[in-house]
N, C-alpha and C positions, 0 to 999 in steps of 0.2 A: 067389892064388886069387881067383876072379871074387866079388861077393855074388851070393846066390840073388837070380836074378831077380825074385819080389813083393817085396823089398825093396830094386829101385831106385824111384827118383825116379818119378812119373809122375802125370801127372792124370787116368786112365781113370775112368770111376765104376763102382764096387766091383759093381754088381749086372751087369755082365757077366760073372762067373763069373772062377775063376782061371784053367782054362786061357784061356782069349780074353786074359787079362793077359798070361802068360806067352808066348802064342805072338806077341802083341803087343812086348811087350819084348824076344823073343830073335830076331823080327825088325827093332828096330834101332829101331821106334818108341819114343816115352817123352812125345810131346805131342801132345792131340786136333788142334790146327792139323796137323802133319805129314799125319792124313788127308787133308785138302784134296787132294793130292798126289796120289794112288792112289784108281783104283778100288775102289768097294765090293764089287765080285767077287772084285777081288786079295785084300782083305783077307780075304776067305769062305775061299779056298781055303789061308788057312795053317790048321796042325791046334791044334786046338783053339777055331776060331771057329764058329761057327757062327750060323743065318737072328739068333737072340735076340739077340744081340751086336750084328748089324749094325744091326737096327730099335733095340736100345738106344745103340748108339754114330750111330745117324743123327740120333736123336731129339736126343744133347747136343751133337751139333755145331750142330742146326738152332736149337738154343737160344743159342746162340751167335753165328748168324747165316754160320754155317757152315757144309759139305753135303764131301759126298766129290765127288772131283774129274769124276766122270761125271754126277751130279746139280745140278753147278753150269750 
C-alpha cells in the first residue's frame, strides 16, 4: 500500500493549500526545482491548483532564484 500522499517527502510551502500538494505529488512532482521544468499553465491545469498556488509557488521559486520553465 502506497502512503497518503501529504505524507510524502516534499518541499512545497504548506500555505498552498492541500489539494495543490496533493495534485502536486500524485503528479510525480516532490521538489520545487522539478518546476523549472514545466509550464506554469501545465501546472494550473492539474485539479486541485489553482491562480493562489501558482503566484504562491512562483513567488518561492523566484526566492530561490528560480521561475517556472516559461517565465525563465
Amino acid at each position: 500500500m502506497s502512503e497518503p500522499r501529504e505524507e510524502l517527502e516534499h518541499d512545497f510551502p504548506k500555505n498552498i493549500g492541500r489539494p495543490a500538494t496533493n495534485a502536486l505529488l500524485a503528479a510525480g512532482y516532490t521538489r520545487l526545482e522539478q518546476l523549472t521544468r514545466v509550464r506554469a499553465a501545465d501546472i494550473l491545469k492539474l485539479h486541485g491548483v489553482g491562480p493562489k498556488a501558482i503566484r504562491i509557488l512562483s513567488a518561492t521559486l523566484a526566492e530561490k532564484g528560480l521561475s517556472f520553465a516559461d517565465k525563465q
